[in-house]
C-alpha positions in Angstrom: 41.6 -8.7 -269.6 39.0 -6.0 -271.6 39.4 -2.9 -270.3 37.4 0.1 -271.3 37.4 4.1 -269.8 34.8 6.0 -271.5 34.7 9.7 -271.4 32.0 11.5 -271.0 31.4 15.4 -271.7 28.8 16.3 -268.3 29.5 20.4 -268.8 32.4 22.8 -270.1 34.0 22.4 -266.7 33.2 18.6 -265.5 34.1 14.9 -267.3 32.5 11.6 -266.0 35.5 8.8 -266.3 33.7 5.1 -266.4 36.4 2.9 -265.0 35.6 -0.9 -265.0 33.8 -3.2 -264.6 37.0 -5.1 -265.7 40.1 -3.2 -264.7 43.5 -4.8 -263.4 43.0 -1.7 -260.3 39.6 -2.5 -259.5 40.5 -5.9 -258.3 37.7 -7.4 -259.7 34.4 -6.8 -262.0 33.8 -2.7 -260.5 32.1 0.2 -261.8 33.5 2.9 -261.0 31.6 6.4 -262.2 34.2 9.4 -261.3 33.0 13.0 -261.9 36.3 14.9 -262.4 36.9 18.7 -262.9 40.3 18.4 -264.6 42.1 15.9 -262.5 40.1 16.6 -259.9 37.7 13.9 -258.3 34.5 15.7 -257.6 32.3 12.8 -256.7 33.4 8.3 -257.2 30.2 6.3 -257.3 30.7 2.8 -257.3 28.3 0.5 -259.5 28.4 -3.0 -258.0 26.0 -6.5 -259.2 28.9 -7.5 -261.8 29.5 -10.7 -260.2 26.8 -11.7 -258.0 25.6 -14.8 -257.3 23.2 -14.8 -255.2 25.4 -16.8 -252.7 22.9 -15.9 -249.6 19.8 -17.1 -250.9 21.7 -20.7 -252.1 22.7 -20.8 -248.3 19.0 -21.1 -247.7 18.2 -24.3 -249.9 22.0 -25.9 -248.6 22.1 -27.8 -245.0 23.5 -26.6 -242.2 26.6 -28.4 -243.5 26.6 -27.6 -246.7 26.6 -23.6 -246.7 29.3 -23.3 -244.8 31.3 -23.5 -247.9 29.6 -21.7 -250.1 31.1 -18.3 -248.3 34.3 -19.3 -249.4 34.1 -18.1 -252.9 32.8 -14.6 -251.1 36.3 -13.5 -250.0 38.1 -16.4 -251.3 41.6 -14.9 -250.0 39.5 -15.5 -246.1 38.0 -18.6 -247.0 39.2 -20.5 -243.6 37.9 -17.6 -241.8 34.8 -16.9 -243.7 34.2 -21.0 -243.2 35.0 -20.9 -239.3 32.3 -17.8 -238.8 29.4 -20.5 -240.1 30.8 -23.3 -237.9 30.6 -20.9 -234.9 27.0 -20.0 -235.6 25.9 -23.1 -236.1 27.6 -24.5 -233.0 26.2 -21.7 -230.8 22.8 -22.9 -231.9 23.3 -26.5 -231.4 25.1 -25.2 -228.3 28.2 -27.4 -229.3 31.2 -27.6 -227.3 34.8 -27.9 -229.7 37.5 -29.6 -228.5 40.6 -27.9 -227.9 42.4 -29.6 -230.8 40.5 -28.0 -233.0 40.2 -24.6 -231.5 44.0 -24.3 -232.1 44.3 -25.7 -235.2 41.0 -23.3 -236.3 43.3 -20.1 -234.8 46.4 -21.3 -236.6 44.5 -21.6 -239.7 42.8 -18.5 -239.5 46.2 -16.5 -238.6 48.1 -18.4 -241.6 45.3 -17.2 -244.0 45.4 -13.5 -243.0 49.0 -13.8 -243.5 48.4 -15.1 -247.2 45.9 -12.8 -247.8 47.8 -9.6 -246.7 51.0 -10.8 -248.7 48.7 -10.9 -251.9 47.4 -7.3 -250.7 50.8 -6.2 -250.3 52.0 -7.2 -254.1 48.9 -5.9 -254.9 49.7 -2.7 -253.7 52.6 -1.6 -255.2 51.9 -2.9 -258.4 49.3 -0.7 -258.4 51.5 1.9 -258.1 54.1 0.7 -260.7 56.4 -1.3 -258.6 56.2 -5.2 -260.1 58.6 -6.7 -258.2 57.4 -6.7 -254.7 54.6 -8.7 -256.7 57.0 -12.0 -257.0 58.4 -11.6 -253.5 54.9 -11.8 -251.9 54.4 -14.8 -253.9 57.4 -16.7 -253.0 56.7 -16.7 -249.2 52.7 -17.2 -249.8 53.6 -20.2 -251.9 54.6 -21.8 -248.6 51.6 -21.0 -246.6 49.2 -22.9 -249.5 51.4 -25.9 -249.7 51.2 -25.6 -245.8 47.2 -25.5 -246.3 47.3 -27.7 -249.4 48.7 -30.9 -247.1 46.4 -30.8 -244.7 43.2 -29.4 -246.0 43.7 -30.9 -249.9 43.2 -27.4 -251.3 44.9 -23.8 -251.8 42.6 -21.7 -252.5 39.0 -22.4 -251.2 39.7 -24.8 -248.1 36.5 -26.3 -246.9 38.0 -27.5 -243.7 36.0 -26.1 -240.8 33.1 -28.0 -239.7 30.6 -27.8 -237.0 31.9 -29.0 -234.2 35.7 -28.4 -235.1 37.8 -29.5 -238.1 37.3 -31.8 -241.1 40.5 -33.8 -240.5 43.8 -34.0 -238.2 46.7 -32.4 -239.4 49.2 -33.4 -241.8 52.2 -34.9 -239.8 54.7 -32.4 -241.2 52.4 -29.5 -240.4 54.4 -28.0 -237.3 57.5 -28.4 -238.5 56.8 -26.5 -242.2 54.9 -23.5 -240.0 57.8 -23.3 -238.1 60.1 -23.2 -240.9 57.4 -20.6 -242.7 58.2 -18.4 -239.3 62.0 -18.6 -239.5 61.7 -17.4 -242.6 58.8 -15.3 -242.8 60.9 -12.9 -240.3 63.6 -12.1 -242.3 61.6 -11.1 -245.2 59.2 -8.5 -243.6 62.1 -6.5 -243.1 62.8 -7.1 -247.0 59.8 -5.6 -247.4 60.1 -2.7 -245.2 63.7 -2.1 -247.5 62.1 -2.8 -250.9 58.5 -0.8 -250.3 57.7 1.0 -247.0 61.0 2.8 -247.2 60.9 4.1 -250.6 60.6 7.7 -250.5 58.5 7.8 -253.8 56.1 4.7 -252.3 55.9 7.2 -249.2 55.0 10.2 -251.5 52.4 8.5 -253.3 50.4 7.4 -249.3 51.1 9.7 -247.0 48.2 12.5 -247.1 46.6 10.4 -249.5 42.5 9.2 -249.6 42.0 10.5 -245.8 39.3 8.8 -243.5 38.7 10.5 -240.2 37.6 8.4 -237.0 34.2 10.1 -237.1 33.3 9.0 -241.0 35.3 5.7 -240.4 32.6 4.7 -237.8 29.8 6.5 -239.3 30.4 4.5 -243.1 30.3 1.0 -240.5 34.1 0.9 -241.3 35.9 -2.1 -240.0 39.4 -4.4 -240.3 42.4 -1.9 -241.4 40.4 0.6 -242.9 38.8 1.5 -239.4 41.9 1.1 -237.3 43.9 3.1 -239.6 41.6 5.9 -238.7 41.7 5.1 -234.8 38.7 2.8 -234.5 39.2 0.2 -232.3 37.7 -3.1 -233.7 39.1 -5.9 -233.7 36.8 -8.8 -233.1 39.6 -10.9 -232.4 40.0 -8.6 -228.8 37.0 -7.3 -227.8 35.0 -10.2 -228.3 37.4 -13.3 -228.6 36.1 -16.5 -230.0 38.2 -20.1 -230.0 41.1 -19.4 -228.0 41.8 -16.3 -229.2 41.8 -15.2 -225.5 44.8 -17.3 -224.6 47.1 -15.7 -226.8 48.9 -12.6 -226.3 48.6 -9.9 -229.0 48.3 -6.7 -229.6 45.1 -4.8 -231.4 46.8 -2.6 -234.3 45.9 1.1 -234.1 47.3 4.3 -236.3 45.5 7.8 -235.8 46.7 9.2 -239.3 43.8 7.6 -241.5 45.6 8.0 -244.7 46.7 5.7 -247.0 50.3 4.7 -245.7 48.2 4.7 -242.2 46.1 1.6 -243.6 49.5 0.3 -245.2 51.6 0.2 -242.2 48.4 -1.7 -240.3 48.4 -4.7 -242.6 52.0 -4.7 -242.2 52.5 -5.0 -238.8 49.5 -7.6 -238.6 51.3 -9.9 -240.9 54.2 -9.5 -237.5 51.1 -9.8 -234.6 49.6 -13.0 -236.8 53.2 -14.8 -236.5 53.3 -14.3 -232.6 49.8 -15.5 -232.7 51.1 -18.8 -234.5 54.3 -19.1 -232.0 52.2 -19.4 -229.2 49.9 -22.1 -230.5 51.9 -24.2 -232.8 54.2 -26.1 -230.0 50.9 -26.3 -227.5 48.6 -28.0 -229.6 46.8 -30.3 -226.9 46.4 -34.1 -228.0 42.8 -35.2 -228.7 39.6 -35.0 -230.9 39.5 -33.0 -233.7 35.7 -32.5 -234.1 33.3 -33.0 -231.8 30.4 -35.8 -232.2 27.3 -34.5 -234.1 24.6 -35.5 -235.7 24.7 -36.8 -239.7 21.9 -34.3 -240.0 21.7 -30.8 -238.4 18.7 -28.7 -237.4 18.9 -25.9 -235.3 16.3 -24.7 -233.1 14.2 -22.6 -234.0 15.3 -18.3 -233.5 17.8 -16.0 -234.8 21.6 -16.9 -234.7 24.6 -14.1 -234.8 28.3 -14.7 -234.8 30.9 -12.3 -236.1 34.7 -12.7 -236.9 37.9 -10.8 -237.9 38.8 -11.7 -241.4 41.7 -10.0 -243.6 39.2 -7.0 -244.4 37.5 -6.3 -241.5 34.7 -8.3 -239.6 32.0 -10.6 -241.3 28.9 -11.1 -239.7 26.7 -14.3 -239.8 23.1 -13.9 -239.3 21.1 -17.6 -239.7 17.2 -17.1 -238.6 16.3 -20.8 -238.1 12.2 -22.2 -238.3 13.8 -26.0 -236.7 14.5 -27.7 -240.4 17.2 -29.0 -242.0 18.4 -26.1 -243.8 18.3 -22.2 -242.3 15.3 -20.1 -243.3 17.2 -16.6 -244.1 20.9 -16.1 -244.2 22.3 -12.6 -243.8 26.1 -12.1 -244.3 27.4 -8.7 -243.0 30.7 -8.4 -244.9 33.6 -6.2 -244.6 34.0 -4.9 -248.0 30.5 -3.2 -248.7 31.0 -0.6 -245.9 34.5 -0.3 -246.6 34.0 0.6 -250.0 31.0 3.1 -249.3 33.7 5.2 -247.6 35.5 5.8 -251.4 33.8 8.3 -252.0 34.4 10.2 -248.5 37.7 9.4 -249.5 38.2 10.6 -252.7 36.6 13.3 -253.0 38.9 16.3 -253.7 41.9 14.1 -254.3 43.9 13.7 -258.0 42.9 10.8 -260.5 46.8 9.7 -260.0 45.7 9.1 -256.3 42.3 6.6 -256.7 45.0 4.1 -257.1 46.6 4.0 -254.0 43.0 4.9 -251.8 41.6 1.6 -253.1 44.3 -0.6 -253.3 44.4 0.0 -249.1 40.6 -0.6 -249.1 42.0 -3.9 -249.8 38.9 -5.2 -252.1 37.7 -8.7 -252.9 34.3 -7.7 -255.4 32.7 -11.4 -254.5 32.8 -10.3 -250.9 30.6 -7.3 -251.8 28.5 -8.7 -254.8 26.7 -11.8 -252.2 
């Protein structure tokens, strides 16, 4: 990977850092433009457009079928949750009733993938701040989840299993049995965790009091998913408006009043233990039956304005589909988590050390395609 950080001389007192587009903290093609006075972060301004591709207008020319999986390469580590948004807009304009089946098996799926994605985070995260190991743990148990996904969806990265009306096929025969064994397992090692990363005093040092976000600017940036909880902000989609049968399973909606970085830490990490008693519930109460209901070879939803919105691994993503009765949607409007979650950087930053960027974004917990649409 190129990586380049140009200095540049603003006055006696100030330096502009260019960080990016390509650098192994920025998690992806960013621009970042930090104004320092010696270490100092006066003012980060983000510089985004690196990697779009114009994903919302190609919606508009897909069918009602097709864009649905176009959102996966958005935030490809949500791709089954991204996916299952679009089939719920859809079906509430074709006023589509799912089976059962497939409302479990869409929860299960959803829950497994926020696992995945915060285990990624969480290797992420400490690599950032010099720790490599955690990097290979992280792996080793989220190696299980995509050969989990990878049986019954034929893919491990960028699913394209939800459809309108439920899911594109049953599931693989071994599927409750490896979930359970994922769970077995899966508890022993967040405690690992806890032992290798949470507890280290100098992991603790480099959080605590670090990249602050109070409740106030946390709702006023449209802050969602970890980032907004972390700060007090209730939000979760998944509770105060449940969709599927997220009603019928007991959990509880993650909340830390510290809005610091070990705040939006300790939320992803005690997610990863509400998304596992999520997945106990369902997986031995799957009801027998269809897994998709009966439509149409060819959509077209009535004419109006559509809105559905989800809990992904970042925060909530919004689907917006304005309809004129054709085969494919006239505008498409994706409200994702990442863009308002990084417009709080700066809020964040701001009077913090250079030494410290690291650890504020890697809890924003960025994926650029999300942001760049």
């Amino acid at each position: 990977m190129y990586t380049e950080t140009q200095i540049v001389n603003n006055s006696d007192d100030e330096l502009v850092v260019n960080v990016g587009p390509q650098h192994p903290a920025t998690h992806g093609v960013l621009h970042l433009v930090i104004t320092l006075q010696g270490e100092t972060i006066k003012k980060v301004e983000p510089h985004l457009g690196y990697i779009h591709r114009s994903i919302e207008k190609m919606c508009e020319s897909l069918t009602y079928r097709q864009f649905i999986y176009a959102t996966s390469r958005m935030d490809y580590l949500s791709a089954h949750i991204n996916n299952h948004a679009c089939a719920l807009t859809v079906e509430k304009g074709l006023q589509i009733e799912v089976p059962q089946r497939a409302q479990y098996i869409r929860v299960i799926m959803d829950e497994l993938t926020r696992i995945a994605s915060h285990e990624l985070w969480w290797g992420a995260m400490a690599m950032d701040l010099g720790a490599f190991t955690p990097f290979f743990y992280a792996f080793r148990e989220r190696e299980m989840i995509t050969e989990i996904m990878e049986e019954t969806c034929g893919a491990r990265l960028t699913m394209n299993y939800m459809v309108p009306g439920g899911v594109m096929t049953d599931l693989h025969p071994d599927f409750q049995k490896k979930v359970k064994a994922f769970i077995q397992l899966f508890r022993s090692k967040i405690d690992e965790y806890d032992e290798l990363v949470t507890g280290n005093i100098i992991f603790q040092n480099r959080m605590k009091g670090v990249g602050y976000l109070s409740k106030e600017d946390a709702i006023s940036y449209g802050c969602t998913g970890a980032v907004a909880r972390a700060s007090g902000v209730s939000c979760d989609i998944r509770k105060l408006y449940p969709y599927d049968v997220y009603d019928k399973v007991a959990f509880d909606e993650i909340l830390e009043t510290e809005g610091d970085s070990f705040a939006r830490y300790m939320i992803r990490m005690r997610e990863m233990k509400e998304s596992i008693k999520m997945i106990e519930q369902l997986i031995d109460n799957i009801p027998e039956g269809d897994y998709q209901a009966k439509t149409k070879a060819v959509l077209k939803l009535p004419k109006g304005d559509f809105y559905t919105r989800v809990e992904t691994a970042r925060g909530e993503l919004g689907v917006y589909i304005v309809s004129e009765g054709a085969t494919t949607p006239y505008r498409i409007k994706f409200r994702s988590p990442g863009f308002s979650n990084l417009s709080a950087l700066d809020q964040m930053a701001r009077g913090g050390k250079l030494g410290d960027l690291m650890a504020t974004m890697g809890t924003l917990d960025l994926v650029i395609p999300d942001i760049d649409r």
